[in-house]
N, C-alpha and C positions, 0 to 999 in steps of 0.2 A: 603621279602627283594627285594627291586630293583635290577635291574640286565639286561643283554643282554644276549639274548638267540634264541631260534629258539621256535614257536607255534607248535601245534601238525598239523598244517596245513601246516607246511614248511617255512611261511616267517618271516622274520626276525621282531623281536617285542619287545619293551621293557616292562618287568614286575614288575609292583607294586603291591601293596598288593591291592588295590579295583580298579583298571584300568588298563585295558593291551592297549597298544599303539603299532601302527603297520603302516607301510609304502605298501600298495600289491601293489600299483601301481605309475607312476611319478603323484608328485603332490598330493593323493590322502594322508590322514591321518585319520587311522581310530583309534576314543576312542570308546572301547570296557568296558564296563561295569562288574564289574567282583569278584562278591558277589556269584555265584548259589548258596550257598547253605542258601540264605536267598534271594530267586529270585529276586537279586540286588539290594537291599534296599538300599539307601541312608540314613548313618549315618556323624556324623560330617567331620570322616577323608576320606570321598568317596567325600563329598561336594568339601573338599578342590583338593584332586588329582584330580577330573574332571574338575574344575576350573583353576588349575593349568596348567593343560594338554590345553584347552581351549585354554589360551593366551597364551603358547609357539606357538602353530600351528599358531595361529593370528599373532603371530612376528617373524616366519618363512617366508620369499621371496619364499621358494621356496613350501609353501604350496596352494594346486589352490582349494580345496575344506575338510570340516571335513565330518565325516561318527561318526554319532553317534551309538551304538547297546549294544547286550547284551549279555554275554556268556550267556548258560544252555537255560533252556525253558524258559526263562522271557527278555522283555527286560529291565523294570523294577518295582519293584512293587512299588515304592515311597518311600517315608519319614518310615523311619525304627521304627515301631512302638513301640520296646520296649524301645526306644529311648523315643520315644514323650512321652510315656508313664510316664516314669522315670522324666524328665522335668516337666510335670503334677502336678508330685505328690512331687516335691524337693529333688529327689534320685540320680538325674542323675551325670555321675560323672563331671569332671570339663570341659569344651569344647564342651558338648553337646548342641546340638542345632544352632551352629554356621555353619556358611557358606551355608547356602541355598540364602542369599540376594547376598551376591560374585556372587556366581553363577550365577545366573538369572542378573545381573549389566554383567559379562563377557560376556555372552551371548546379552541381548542389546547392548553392545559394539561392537561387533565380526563385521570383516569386511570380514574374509573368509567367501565363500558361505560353509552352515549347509545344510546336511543331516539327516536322520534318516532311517536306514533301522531298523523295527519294528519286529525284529523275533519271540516275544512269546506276552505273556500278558503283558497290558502295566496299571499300576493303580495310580492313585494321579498322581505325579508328573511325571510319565511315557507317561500317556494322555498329562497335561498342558504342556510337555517341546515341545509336537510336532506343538503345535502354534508358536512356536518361531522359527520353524525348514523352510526352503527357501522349501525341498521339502522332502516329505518322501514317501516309500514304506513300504508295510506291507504285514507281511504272511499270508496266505489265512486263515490260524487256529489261527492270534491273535486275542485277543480281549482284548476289554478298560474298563475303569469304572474310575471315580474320584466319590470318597464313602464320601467325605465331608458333606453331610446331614446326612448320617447317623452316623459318626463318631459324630455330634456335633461341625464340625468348621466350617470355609464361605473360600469360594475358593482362589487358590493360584495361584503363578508366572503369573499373571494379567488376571487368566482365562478369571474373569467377565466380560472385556472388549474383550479379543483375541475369546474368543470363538462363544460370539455373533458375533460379525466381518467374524467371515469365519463361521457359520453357520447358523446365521440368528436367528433373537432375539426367536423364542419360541423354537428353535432344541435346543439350549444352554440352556435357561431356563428349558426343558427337562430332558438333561442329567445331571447339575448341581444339578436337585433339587429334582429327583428318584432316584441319584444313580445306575441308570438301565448300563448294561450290554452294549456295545456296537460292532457289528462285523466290523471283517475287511470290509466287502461289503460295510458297512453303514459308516466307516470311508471314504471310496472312494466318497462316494455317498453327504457326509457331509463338503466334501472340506477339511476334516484331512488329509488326504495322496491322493497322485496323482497317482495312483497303487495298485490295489493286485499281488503279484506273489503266483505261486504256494510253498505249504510248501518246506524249506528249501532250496530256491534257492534265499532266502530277501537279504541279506547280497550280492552276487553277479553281484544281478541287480545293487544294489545300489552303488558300487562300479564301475560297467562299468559307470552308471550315473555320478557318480562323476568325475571318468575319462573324460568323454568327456566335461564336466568342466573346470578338474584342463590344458587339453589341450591348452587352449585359454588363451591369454595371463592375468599374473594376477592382474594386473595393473588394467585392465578394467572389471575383474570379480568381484573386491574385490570392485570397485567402483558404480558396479551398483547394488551390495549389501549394499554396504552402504549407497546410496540416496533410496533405498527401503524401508531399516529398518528406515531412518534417521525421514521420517514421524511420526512414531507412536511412536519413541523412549519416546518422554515424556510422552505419555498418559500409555506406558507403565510402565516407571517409580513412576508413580502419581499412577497409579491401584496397584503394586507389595508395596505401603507404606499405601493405605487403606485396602488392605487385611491386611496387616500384625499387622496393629493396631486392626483390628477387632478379627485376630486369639488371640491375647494376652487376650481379652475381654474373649472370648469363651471357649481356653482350659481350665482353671478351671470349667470350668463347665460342660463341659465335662468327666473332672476326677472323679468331686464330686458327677455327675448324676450315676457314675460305666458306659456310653456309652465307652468310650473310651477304658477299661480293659475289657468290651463284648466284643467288636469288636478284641483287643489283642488277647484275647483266640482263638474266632474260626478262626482269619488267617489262613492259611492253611500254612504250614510249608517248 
């Protein structure tokens, strides 16, 4: 249940059920991701509240920058698989599956400057959202993976085009097409994040960062995010509608290969 209350960190935060929203600093808005105990999986009703959450902060005056992050040890691990799973196979119950396109549209949209402080493991959609992010930090013990080859589907929130972009056509074709492992170090070194901090100090830096952001007036912060993003917004748009045709192609066959309900099982919990 929604509600105002105080974080066990002392600032003042509002709580929903898969998003805690929080004010630590002027100007500063941070969406806190907030699943642990399915290290933040995004199912339908997370898609929508971070969405949600999104474009209040974008239609707030007085917000100067968002801080995306993750409670627990994850920041997040992506698309909630026993979700995907259930959709697969025609089980799912009614609403599943919606609002990942919202999302990713809020986001090309978004004219506050985006953060990501990257506190734990970041997987699928955890990795892809930090292409979209103005600047992110990461904890020196996270690390990445988007498993889409091996799950059986083709890349998402316009990896295929963001990722080559800031790392360079064969580092992407790389990571997209091993599924391999990726560290913080190598997220720095890849143009994914602008920073490692030492463990448990992510979330802080990034928030002093964002601070000396949201300081400046927002007029001119929000505008020179948005002739930044305003460039790629369609190629953005045109990439997030031929994955998505493509995924529709592939999750059946994925179910019906059993790749998908492999990979369910041994998630780690």
């Amino acid at each position: 249940m929604a509600g105002v209350g105080r974080t066990s960190a002392g600032r003042r935060g509002r709580r929903v059920s898969r998003v805690e929203i929080e004010s630590p600093a002027d100007g500063v808005r941070v969406i806190a991701f907030n699943r642990p105990e399915v290290r933040n999986a995004f199912d339908a009703a997370m898609y929508l509240e971070v969405t949600e959450a999104l474009v209040a902060a974008d239609a707030d005056d007085s917000v100067g920058a968002v801080v995306l992050t993750g409670r627990g040890v994850a920041f997040t691990s992506g698309q909630d698989l026993a979700e995907m799973a259930a959709i697969a196979t025609g089980t799912a119950v009614a609403g599943a599956g919606q609002g990942f396109m919202g999302l990713l549209t809020s986001i090309t949209e978004l004219s506050v400057p985006l953060l990501a402080a990257v506190n734990g493991v970041a997987v699928g959609l955890g990795f892809t959202l930090l292409a979209h992010c103005d600047l992110v930090l990461i904890d020196g013990a996270a690390r990445l993976r988007v498993p889409f080859a091996e799950l059986g589907v083709p890349a998402e929130a316009a990896s295929s085009v963001l990722f080559p972009a800031r790392m360079g056509w064969q580092q992407a074709a790389r990571i997209l097409l091993t599924s391999d492992w990726v560290s913080a170090a190598e997220a720095v070194e890849l143009g994914i994040a602008l920073h490692q901090c030492d463990p448990g100090t992510t979330l802080d830096q990034t928030i002093a960062l964002a601070g000396r952001i949201a300081a400046h007036p927002h007029g001119a912060t929000r505008a020179i995010t948005s002739l930044m993003r305003a460039g790629r917004r369609d190629t953005v748009l045109a990439a997030n509608l031929r994955e998505q045709a493509a995924f529709s192609t592939l999750l059946g066959s994925a179910a019906s290969s059993g790749t998908l309900a492999e990979f369910v099982a041994k998630a780690p919990s």
